[in-house]
C-alpha positions in Angstrom: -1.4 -23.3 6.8 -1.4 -20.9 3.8 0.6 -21.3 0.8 4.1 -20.6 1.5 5.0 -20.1 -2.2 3.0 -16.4 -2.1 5.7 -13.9 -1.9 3.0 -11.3 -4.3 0.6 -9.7 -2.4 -1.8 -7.2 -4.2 -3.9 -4.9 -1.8 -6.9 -3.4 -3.7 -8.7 0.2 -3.6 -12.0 1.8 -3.9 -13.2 0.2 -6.9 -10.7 -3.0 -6.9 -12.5 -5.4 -4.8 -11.0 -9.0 -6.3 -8.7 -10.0 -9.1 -10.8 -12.0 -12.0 -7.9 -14.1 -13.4 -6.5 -16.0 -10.0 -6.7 -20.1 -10.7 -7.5 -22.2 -7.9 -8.7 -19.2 -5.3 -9.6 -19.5 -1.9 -10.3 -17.4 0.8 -7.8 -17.9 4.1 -9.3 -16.7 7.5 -5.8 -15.0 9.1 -5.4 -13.6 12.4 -2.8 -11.3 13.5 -1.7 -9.6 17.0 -3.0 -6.7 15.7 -6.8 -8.1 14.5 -8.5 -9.5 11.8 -7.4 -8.1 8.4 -10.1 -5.8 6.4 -11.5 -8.8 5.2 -10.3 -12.6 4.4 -7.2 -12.8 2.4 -7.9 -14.9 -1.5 -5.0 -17.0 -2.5 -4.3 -18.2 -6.0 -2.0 -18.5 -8.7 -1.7 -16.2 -12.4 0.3 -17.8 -14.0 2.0 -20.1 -11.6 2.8 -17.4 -9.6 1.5 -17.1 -5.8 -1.0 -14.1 -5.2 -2.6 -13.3 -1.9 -5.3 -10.3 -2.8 -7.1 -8.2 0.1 -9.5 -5.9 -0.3 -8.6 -2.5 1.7 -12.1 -1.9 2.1 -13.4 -4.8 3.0 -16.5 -6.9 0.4 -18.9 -3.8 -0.2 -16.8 -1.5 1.0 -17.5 -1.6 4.5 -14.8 0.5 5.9 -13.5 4.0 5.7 -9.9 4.9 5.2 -10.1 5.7 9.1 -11.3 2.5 9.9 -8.9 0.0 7.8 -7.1 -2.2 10.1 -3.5 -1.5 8.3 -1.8 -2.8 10.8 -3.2 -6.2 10.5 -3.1 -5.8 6.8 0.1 -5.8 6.3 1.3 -8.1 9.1 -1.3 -10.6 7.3 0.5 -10.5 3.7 3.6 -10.6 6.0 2.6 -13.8 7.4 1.5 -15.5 4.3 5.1 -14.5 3.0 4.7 -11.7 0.9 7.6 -10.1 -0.3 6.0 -7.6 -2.9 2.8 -5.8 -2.3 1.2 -4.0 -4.8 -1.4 -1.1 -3.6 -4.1 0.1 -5.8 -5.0 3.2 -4.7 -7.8 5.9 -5.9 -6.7 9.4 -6.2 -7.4 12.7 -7.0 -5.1 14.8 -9.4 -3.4 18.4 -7.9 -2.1 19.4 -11.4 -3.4 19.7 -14.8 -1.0 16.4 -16.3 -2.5 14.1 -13.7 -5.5 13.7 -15.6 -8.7 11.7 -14.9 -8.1 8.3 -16.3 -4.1 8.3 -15.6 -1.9 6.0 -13.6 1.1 7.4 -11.5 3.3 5.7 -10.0 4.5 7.2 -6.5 7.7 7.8 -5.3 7.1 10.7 -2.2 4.2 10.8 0.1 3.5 13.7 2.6 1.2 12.4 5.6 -1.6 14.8 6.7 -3.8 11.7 8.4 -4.4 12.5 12.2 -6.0 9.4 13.7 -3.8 6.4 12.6 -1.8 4.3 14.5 1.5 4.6 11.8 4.0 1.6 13.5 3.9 -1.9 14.7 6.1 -0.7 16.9 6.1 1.0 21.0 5.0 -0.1 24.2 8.7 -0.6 25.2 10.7 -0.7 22.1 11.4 2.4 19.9 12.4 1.8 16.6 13.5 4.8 14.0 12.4 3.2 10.3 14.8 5.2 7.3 11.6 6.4 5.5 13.4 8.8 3.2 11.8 6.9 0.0 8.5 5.4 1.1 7.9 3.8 -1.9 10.2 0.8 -3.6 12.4 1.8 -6.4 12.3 -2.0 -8.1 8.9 -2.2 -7.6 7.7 1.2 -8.6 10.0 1.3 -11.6 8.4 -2.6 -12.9 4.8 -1.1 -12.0 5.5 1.9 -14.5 7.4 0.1 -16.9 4.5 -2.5 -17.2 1.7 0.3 -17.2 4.1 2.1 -20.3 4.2 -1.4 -22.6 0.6 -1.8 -22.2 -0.4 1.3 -23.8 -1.8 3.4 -20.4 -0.9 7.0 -20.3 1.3 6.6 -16.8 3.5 8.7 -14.8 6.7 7.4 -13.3 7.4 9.5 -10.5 5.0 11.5 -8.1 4.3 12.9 -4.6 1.0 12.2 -2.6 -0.3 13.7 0.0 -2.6 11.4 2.0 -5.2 13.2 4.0 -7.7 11.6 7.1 -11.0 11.9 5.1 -13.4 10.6 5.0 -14.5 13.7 3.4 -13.0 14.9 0.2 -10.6 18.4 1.0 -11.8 21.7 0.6 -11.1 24.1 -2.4 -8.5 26.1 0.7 -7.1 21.9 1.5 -6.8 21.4 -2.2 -5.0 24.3 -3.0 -2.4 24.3 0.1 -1.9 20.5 -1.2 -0.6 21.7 -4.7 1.7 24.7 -2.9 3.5 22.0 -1.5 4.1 21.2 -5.5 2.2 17.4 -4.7 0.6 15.6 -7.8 -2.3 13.3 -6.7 -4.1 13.1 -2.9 -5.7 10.2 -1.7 -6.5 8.5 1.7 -4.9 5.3 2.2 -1.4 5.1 1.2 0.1 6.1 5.0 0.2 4.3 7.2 0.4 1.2 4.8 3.8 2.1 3.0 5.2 3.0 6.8 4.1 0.1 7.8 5.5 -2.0 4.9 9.0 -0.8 5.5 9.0 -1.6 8.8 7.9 -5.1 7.8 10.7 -4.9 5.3 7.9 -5.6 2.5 8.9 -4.2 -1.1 5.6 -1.8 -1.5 4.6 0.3 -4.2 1.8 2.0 -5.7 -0.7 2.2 -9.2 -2.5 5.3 -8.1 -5.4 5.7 -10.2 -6.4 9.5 -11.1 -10.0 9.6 -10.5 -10.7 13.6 -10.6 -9.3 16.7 -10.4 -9.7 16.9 -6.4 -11.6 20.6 -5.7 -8.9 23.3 -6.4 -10.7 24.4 -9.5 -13.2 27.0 -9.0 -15.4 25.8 -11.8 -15.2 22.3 -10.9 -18.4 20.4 -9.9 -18.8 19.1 -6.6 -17.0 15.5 -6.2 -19.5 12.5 -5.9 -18.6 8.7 -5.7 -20.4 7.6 -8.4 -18.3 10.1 -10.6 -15.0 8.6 -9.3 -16.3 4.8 -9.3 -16.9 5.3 -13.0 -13.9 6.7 -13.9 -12.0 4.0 -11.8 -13.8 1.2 -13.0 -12.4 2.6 -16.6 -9.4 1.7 -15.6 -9.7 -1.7 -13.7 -8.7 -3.5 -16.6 -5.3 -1.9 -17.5 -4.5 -2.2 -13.6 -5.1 -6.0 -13.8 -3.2 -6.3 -16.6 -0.6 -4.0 -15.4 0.1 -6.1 -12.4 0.2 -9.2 -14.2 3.1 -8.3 -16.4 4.7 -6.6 -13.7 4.8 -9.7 -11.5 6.6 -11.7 -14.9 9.0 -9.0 -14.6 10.2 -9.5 -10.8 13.8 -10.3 -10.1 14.1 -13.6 -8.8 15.7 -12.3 -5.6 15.2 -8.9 -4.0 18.0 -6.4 -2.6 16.9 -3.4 -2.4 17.2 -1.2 0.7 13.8 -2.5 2.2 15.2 -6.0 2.9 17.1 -4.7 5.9 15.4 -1.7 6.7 15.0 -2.8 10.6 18.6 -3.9 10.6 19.8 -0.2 11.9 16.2 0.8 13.5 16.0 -0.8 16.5 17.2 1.6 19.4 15.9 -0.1 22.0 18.5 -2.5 23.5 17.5 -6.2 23.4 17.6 -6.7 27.5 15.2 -3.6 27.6 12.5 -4.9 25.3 9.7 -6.9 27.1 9.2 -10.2 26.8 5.6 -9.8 25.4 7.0 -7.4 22.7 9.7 -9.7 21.4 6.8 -12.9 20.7 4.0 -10.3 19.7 7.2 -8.9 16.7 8.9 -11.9 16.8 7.8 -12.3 13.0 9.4 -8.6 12.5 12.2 -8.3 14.4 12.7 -12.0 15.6 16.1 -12.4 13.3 17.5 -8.7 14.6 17.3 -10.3 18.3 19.2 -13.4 18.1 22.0 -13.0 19.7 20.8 -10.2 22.1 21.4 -9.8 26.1 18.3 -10.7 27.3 
């Protein structure tokens, strides 16, 4: 059985494909009612602290932001015990401030992705997550604070609208994106944050600003090996980032997405089927003690 001192779970991006400074790593096979994760789940320690890294994409990048298994992502670092998940994400910047090269830190997200399954959640029990702030406030605000002391040029606060893709948005995309006054656009922060709430995970963001998405006239066409360069850049300030961030943790958490099932069940308890309640059991189990049944 894994390590039940991991509470930290770190889920990296396009570019982010293991953390170099985990002591004693191994990989851990986990399976989950929802599938395999993208890819095995590495468990170590920095600095005596429980990590359990996944790669979003898989080793190589196998899969596209379509293809991610989020589901069994997150229900995987749930498993293991996560309690705080860091996401790296790649992203493009919709204003002039979010330069290439730039960390922000999230706090709004406007979904635009069409073919996702977004909730553990259905098949006989409806369940109405508060989603008002997708992003954790505790989290978000050590993430920033931790990117600030370390010298990166980092924004606190920003909203991101996540598209399908795989394909980078057109100039007419790109420009409807910044009248909705967003700052950066990626491709795989929804469903995950949804889905983190709903696992009452504390999940937040280091969006890396990789380019200046295509709402520029003049700008060149986007390629991979353009944004791969400019993330790799900053790699090593992300690392380091999350490493001070994790010293920083409060002991105990209490923030809102703790209990964020406790008042988003709406299905009564003798209603939900019997399959549903062992397949959640590690979501919900503690909100249906109690219940007729």
């Amino acid at each position: 059985m894994p390590n039940a001192k991991v509470k930290i779970g770190v889920i990296g991006g396009s570019g982010f494909y293991k953390m170099e400074e985990l002591k004693g790593a191994k990989e851990v096979e986990v399976d989950t009612p929802f599938g395999k994760p993208s890819d095995s789940i590495v468990i170590g320690t920095l600095d005596d602290v429980g990590i359990a890294f996944l790669p979003r994409h898989g080793k190589g990048h196998r899969l596209n932001p379509s293809e991610v298994p989020y589901r069994a992502n997150i229900y995987a670092m749930k498993s293991l015990g996560v309690e705080w998940l860091i996401s790296v994400n790649a992203v493009g910047g919709l204003k002039f401030k979010m330069k290439p090269g730039n960390l922000v830190i999230p706090d709004q997200l406007i979904d635009c992705t069409r073919n996702r399954v977004d909730s553990f959640f259905g098949e006989g029990i409806v369940v109405h997550i508060p989603f008002a702030d997708p992003f954790c406030p505790v989290l978000s605000q050590i993430l920033f604070k931790s990117a600030s002391r370390l010298g990166a040029e980092a924004h606190p606060k920003g909203t991101c609208v996540v598209t399908e893709g795989p394909a980078f948005s057109t100039r007419a995309e790109s420009r409807l994106s910044r009248s909705w006054d967003a700052d950066i656009i990626g491709m795989t922060s929804s469903p995950e944050a949804r889905l983190a709430r709903e696992a009452e995970i504390c999940y937040a963001s280091i969006a890396s600003v990789t380019d200046y998405d295509s709402w520029q006239d003049q700008a060149e066409p986007l390629s991979v090996d353009s944004i791969l360069e400019t993330l790799n850049q900053n790699i090593d300030i992300i690392q380091k980032t999350i490493k001070l961030s994790i010293a920083w943790l409060p002991p105990e958490r209490g923030c809102e997405c703790t209990r964020a099932m406790k008042t988003a069940i709406a299905t009564g308890g003798q209603f939900i089927p019997d399959g549903q309640k062992q397949k959640l059991a590690l979501l919900i189990g503690k909100y249906l003690k109690g219940a007729k049944t």
